[in-house]
ZAKE-575066 format. One record per residue: residue in one letter; x, y, z of N, C-alpha, C in turn; residue number from 1. Coordinates in Angstrom, 1 decimal, always signed. Layout:
N
NODE  aa  n.east  n.north  n.up  ca.east  ca.north  ca.up  c.east  c.north  c.up  i
NODE  A  X  Y  Z  X  Y  Z  X  Y  Z  NUM
...
This chain:
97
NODE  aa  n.east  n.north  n.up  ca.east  ca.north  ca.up  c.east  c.north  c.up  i
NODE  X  +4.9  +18.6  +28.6  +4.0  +17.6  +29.2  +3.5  +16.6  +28.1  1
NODE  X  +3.3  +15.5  +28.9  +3.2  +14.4  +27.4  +1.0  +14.0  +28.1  2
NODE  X  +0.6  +14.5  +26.9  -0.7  +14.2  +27.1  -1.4  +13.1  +26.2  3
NODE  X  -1.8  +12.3  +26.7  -1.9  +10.4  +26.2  -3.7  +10.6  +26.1  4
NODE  X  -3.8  +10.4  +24.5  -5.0  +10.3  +24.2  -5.7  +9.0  +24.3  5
NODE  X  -6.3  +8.6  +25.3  -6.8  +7.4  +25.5  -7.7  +6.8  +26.8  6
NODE  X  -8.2  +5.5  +26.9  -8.8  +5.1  +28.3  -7.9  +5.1  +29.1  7
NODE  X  -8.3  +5.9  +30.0  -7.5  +6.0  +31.2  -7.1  +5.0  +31.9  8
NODE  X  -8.0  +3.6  +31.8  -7.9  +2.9  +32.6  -6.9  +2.2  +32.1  9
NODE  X  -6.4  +2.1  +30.9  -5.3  +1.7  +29.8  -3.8  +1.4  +30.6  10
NODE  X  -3.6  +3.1  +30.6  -2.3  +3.8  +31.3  -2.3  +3.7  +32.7  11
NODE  X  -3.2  +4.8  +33.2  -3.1  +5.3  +34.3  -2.4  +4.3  +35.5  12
NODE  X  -2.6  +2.9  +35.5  -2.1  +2.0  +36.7  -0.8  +1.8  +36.5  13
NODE  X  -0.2  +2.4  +35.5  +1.4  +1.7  +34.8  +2.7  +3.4  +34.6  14
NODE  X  +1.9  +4.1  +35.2  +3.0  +5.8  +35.6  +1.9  +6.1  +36.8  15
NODE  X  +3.1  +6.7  +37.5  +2.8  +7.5  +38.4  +2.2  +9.1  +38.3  16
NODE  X  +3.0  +9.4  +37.1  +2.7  +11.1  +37.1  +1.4  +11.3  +35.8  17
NODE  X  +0.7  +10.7  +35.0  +0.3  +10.9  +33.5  -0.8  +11.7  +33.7  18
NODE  X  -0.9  +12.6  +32.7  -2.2  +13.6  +32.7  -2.7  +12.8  +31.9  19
NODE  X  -3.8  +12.5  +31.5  -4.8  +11.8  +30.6  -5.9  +12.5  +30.5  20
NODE  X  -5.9  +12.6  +29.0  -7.3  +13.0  +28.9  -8.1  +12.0  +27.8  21
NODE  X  -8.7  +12.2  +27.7  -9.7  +10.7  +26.8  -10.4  +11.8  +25.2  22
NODE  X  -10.2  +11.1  +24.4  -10.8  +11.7  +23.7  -11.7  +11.1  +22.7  23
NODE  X  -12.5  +11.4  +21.8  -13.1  +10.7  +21.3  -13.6  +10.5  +19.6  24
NODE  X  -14.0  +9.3  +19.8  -13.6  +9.0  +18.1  -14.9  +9.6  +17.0  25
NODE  X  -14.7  +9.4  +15.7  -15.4  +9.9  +14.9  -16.8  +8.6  +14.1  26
NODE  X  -16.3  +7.3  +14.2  -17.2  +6.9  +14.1  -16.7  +5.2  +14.7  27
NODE  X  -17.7  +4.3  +14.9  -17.8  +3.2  +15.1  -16.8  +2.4  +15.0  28
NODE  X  -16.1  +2.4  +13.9  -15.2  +1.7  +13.1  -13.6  +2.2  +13.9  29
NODE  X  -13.6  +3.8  +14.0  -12.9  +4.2  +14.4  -12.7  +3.5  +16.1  30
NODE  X  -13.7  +3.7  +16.6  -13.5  +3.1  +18.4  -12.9  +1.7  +18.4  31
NODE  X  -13.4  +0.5  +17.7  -13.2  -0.7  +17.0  -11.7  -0.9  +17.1  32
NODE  X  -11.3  -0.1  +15.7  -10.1  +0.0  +15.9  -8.9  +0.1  +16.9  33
NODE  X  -9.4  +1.2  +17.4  -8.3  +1.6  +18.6  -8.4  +1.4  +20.0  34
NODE  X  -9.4  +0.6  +20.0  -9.9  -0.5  +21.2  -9.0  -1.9  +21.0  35
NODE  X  -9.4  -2.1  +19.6  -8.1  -3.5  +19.5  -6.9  -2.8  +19.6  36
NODE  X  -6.3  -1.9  +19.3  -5.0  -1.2  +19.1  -4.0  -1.1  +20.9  37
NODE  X  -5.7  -0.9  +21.7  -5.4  -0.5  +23.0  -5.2  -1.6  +23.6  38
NODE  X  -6.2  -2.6  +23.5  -6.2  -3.8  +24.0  -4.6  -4.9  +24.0  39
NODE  X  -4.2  -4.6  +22.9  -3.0  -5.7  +22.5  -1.7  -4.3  +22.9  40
NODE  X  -1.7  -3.6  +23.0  -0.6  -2.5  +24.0  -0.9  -2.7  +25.8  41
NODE  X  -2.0  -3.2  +25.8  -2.2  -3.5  +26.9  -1.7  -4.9  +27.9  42
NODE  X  -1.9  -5.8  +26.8  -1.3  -7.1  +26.8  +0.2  -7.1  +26.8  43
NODE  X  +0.8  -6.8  +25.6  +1.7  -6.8  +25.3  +3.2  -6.1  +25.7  44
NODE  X  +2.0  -5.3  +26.3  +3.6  -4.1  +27.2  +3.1  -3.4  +28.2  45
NODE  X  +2.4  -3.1  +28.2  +2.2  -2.2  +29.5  +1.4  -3.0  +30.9  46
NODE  X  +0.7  -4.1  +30.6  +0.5  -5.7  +31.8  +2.2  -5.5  +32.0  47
NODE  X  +3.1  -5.3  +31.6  +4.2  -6.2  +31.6  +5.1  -5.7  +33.0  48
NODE  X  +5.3  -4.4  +33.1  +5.7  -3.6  +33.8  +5.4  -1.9  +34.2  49
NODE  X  +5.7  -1.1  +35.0  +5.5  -0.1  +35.3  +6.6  +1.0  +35.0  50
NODE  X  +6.0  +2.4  +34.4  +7.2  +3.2  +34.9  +7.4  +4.1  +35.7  51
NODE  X  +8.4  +5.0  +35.9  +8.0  +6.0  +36.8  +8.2  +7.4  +36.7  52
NODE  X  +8.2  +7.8  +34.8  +8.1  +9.0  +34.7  +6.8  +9.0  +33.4  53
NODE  X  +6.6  +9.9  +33.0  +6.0  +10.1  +31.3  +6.9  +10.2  +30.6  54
NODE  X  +7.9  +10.3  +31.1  +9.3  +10.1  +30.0  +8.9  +8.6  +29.5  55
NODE  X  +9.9  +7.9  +30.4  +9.8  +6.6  +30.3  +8.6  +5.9  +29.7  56
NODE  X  +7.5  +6.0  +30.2  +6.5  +5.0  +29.4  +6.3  +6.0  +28.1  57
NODE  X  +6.5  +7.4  +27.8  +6.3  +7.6  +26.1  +7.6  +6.9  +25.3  58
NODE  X  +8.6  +6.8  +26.0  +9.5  +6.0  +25.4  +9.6  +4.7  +24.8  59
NODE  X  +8.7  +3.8  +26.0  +8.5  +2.4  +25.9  +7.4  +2.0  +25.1  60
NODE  X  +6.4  +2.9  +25.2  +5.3  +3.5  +23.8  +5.5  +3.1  +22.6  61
NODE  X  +6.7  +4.0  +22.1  +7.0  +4.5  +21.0  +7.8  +3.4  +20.0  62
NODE  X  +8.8  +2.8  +21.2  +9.7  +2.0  +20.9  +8.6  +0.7  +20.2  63
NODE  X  +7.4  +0.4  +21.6  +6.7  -1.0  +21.3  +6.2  -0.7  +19.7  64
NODE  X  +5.5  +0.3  +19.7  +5.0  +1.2  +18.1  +5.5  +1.1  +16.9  65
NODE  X  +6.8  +1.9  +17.2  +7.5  +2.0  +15.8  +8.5  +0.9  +16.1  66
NODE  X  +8.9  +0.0  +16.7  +10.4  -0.9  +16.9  +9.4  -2.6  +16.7  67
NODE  X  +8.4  -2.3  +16.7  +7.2  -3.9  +17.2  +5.8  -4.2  +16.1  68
NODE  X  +4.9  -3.2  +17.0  +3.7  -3.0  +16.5  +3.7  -2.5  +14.5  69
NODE  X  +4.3  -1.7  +14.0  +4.4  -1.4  +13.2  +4.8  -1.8  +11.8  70
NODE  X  +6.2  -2.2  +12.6  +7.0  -2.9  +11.6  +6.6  -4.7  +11.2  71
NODE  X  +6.9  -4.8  +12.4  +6.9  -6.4  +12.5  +5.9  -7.8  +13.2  72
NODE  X  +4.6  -6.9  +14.0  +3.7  -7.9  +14.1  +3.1  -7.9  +13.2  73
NODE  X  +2.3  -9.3  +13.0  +1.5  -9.8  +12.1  +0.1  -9.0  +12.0  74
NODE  X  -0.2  -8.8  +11.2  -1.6  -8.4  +10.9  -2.7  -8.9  +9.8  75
NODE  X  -4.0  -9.3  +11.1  -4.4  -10.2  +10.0  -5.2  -9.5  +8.6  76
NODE  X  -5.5  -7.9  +8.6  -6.0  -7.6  +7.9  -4.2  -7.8  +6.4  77
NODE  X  -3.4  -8.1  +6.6  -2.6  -8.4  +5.7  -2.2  -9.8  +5.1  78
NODE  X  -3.3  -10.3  +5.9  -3.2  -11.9  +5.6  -2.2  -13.0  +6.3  79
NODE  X  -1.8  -12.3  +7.7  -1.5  -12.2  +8.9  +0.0  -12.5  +8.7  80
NODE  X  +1.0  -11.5  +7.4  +2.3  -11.0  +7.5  +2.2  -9.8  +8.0  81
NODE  X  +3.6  -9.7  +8.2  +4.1  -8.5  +8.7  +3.8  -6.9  +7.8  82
NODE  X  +4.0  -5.8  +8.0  +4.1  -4.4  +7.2  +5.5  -4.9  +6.2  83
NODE  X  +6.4  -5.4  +6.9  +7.7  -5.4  +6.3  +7.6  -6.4  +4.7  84
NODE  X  +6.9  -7.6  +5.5  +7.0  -8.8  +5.0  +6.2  -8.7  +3.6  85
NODE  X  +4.6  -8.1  +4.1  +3.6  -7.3  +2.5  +4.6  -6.7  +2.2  86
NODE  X  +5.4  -6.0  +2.3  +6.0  -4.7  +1.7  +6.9  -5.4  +0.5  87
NODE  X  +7.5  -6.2  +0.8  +8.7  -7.2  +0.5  +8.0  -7.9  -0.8  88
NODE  X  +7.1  -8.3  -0.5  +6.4  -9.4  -1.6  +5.6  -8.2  -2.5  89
NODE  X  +5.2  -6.7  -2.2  +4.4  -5.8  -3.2  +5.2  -4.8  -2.8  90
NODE  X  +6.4  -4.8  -3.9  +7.1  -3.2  -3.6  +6.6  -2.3  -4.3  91
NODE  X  +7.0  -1.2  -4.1  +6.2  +0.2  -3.9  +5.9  +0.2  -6.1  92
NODE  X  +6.9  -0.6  -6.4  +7.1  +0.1  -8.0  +5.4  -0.8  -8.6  93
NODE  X  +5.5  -2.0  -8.0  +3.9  -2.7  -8.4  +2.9  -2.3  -7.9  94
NODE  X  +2.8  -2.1  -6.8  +1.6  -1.4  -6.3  +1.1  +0.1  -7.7  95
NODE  X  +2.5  +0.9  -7.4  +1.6  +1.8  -8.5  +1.3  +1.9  -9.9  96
NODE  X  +1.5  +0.6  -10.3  +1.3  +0.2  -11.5  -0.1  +0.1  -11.8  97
């Protein structure tokens, strides 16, 4: 069973089957965060279409995550490049210098 830590109101309209339970954060900063994190998954992909298992939308999740969100949107706390793109300009050997 795939159990989706978040506002239900998030998910719940976009599967048919999802157990949801909500859980909750440790401090202010934390909710902040993963309020915008929810907010722009919300936009971004899951407004977009529906699915019709918990298969499928942990798939479409994951993919948006690690294949989108992760790698290659812009983020402004990076000076609004990519993970890839900082990575590229500060590789790993400078940074631990």
């Amino acid at each position: 069973n795939l159990v989706v830590l978040t506002d239900h109101r998030t998910v719940a309209p976009h599967v048919n089957d999802t157990t949801l339970r909500t859980g909750k954060s440790t401090t202010p900063r934390d909710s902040g965060l993963i309020e915008s994190f929810w907010s722009t998954m919300q936009r971004e992909l899951l407004d977009r279409t529906s699915w019709d298992s918990r298969t499928q939308l942990a798939s479409a999740m994951f993919e948006w995550i690690e294949g989108f969100y992760n790698p290659r949107r812009r983020h402004s706390s990076l000076g609004n490049l990519s993970p890839a793109e900082c990575e590229a300009l500060h590789p790993a050997a400078e940074i631990a210098a």
